[in-house]
N, C-alpha and C positions, 0 to 999 in steps of 0.2 A: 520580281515575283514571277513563280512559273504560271503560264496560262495554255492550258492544254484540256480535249477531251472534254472539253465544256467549261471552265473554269475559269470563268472571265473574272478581268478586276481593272477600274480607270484608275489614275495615278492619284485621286485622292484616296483610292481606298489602300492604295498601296503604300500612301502618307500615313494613314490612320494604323496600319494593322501594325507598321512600323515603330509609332513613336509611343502606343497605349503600353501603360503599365501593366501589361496582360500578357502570358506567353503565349503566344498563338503555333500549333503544328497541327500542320493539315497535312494526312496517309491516305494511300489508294489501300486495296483491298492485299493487298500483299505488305500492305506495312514500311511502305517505302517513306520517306520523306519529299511530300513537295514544297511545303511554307515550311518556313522557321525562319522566326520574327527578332526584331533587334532582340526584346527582352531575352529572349530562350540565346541567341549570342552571345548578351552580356554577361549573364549567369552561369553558361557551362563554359566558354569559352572555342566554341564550335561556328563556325563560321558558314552564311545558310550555303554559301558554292560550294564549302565542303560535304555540307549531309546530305543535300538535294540528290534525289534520286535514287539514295544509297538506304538500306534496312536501320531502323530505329533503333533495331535491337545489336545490331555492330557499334552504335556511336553510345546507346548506353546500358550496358551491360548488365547495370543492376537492376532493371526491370526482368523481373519475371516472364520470358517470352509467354508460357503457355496461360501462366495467369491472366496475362492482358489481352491475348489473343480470345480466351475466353470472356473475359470483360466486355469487349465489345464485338461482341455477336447481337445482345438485340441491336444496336446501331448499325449494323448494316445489313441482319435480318429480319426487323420488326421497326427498323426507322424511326426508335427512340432513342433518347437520351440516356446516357450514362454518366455516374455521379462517383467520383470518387473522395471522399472527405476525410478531413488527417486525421480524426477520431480513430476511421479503420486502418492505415498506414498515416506515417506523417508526412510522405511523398511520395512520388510518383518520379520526378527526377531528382537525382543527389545534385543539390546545386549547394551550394555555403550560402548563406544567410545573407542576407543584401544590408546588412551591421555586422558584420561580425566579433567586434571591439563591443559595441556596446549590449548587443543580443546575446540572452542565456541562453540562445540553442546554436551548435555549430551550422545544424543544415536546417533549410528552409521547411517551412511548414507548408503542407498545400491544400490547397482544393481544387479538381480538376472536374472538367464537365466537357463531355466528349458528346460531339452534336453530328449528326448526320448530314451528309451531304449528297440533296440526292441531282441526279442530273433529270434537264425538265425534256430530254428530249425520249428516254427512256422508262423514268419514273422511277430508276433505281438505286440504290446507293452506292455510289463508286467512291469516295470519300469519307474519311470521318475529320471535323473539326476540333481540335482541344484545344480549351480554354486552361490555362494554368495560372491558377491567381496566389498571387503572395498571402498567405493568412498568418504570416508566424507573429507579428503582434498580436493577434487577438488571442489565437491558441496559446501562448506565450503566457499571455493574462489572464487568461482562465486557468490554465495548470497552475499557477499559482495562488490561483485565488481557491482553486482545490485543496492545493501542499498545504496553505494557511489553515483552512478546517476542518483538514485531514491532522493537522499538528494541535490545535486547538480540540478536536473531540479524543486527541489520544492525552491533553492535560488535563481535559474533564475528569478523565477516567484514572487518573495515577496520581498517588499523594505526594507532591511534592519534595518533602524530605526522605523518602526512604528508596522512590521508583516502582512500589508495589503499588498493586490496586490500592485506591481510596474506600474506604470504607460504601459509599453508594453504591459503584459499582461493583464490587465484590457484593453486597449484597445481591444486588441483580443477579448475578451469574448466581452465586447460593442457590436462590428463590427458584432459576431455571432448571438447576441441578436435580433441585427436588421434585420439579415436574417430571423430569425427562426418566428419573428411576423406575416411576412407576409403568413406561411403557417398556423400558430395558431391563427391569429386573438383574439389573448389574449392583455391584455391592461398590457402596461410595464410603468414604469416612470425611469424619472432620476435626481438626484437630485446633484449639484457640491454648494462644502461649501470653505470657506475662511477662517482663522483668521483674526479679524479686528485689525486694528495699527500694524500689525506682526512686521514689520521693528523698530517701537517702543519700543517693547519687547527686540528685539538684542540689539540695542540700549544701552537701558537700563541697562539691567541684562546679556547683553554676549549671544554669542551662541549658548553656551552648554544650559543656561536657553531656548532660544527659542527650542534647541532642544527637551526639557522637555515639552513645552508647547505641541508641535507634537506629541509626544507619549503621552500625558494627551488626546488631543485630537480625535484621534485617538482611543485611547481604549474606550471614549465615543459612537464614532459612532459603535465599535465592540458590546456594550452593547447594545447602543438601537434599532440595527436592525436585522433582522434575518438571520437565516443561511443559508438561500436562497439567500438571497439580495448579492450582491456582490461589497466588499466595496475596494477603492484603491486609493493611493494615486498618483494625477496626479502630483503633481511636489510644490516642497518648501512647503508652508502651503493649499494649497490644497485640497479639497480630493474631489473623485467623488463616488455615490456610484448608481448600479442597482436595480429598483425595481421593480421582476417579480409581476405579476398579481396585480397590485397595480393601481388605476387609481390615477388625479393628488390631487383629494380631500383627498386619504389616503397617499398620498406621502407626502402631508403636513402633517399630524399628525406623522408621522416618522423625517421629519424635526425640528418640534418644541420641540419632546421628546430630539433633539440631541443640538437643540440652548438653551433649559431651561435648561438639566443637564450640556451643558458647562457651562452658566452662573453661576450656582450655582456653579462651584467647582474651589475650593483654589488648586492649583500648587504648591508645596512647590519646591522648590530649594537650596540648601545648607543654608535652616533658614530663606531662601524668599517665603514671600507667593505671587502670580502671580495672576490674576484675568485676563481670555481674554471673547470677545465673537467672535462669527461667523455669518456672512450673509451666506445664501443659497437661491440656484434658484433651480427653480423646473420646467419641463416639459415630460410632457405625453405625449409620440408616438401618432405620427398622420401621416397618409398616405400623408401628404404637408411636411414633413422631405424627401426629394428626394432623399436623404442619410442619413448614419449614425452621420457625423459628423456636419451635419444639425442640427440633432437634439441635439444634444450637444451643440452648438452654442446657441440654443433656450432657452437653460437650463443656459452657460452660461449669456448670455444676460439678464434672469431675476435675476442671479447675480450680474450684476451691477447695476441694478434699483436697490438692495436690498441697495447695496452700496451707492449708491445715494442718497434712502430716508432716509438715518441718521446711516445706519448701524444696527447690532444684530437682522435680521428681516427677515423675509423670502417673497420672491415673485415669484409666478406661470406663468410662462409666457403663453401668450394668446395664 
């Protein structure tokens, strides 16, 4: 261990800084290396006779010089401590993972804390101390335990058979849609579709077939609308979808792309081919919707005239 310029240390502490599970690198004011501890050895594979005395930023490269040179200005300007935590980077040096077989992350997670060191015969700080502690377990486990209900509120929200919104949440978004027009006075439509004869279908070819037919049509409305619109299944055959800045004359040309590509397509089911169509109703926000579910009403309403006049056809309510 160097001891210079005031920087004493007896041979226990040069046992301890050694053998602690903690990377220890202690810089003069020019960023040179004096400590470098087994750990910080074991890790990068750098050897301390070789980085001793020699610039930090030669031996690791992926350090941002100007950033860390900045980082630790109050520690040698204002003689506090400096925090660095993996939240904001997830290191400070690239080292690989002290598991690397058994660890989901290649390189090490860190927490680093850069302590000043001042000398007692001046009162200045000629030294900074970094502490570099292993935290990839724990970050490790918390990113996952994030991914879990981060995956968990995105199955809250999506109905399982089809991938489109669930009916609650598409309501949600609905209900906000409807607030937000009246400070954008931007023109939204909405559009709610059916299977015609669905009950037919089961009928017919079983469950499991209608369930095919849902997810058939369902990934039609994913194709032909955009990834703005916000599409969701309100319940059995179904579906409603939003259309931001859309008035109701283009709401129909989104309607008819989704009633002619259903027409046209063959359903196959275990060697059955299936043939469905769909009605949709169509309504455009208007300030006479006194609510949200007004205007859904509106939209479905021209659903059942679709219904009514023979089916596979669409109608815009007035």
């Amino acid at each position: 261990m160097t001891a210079q310029n005031g920087l004493q240390a007896t041979s226990w502490q040069e046992a301890l800084i050694s053998s602690i599970e903690v990377g220890v690198v202690v810089l003069d004011r020019d960023f040179l290396v004096e400590e470098w501890n087994q750990f910080m050895e074991n890790h990068t594979d750098i050897e301390e006779t070789e980085i001793t005395s020699k610039s930090l930023f030669t031996y690791m490269p992926d350090i941002d010089a100007d950033w860390f040179i900045n980082k630790c200005k109050p520690v040698f300007e204002l003689q506090i401590p400096v925090f660095i935590i993996w939240e904001q980077r997830q290191y400070l040096f690239k080292m690989h993972s002290a598991r690397p077989i058994s660890s989901p992350s290649e390189y090490m997670y860190q927490n680093v804390t850069i302590l000043p060191i001042v000398n007692p015969c001046n009162g200045l700080v000629e030294r900074a101390c970094m502490l570099v502690y292993d935290v990839t377990d724990q970050a490790t486990s918390k990113l996952r335990i994030e991914g879990l209900n981060e995956k968990l509120e995105a199955i809250s929200r999506v109905d399982g058979l089809t991938g489109l919104f669930n009916r609650r949440y598409w309501q949600e978004r609905f209900e906000l849609e409807y607030k937000l027009i009246f400070r954008t006075s931007k023109q939204v439509s909405v559009i709610i579709l059916d299977i015609d004869h669905f009950k037919k279908v089961n009928d017919t070819y079983g469950h499991q077939a209608g369930d095919t037919v849902i997810k058939e049509v369902a990934s039609v409305i994913t194709q032909a609308t955009r990834e703005t619109d916000v599409c969701g299944r309100y319940g059995g055959e179904e579906f409603v979808v939003i259309l931001p800045e859309t008035t109701a004359e283009q709401a129909n040309i989104v309607a008819e792309r989704v009633r002619s590509m259903t027409e046209s397509a063959v359903i196959n089911h275990d060697g059955l081919d299936i043939c469905v169509t769909i009605s949709i109703g169509v309504a455009q926000f208007s300030e006479d919707y006194l609510t949200a579910m007004r205007w859904l009403e509106a939209a479905d309403a021209a659903l059942y005239n679709a219904k009514q006049a023979g089916r596979n056809r669409i109608v815009i309510a007035s």
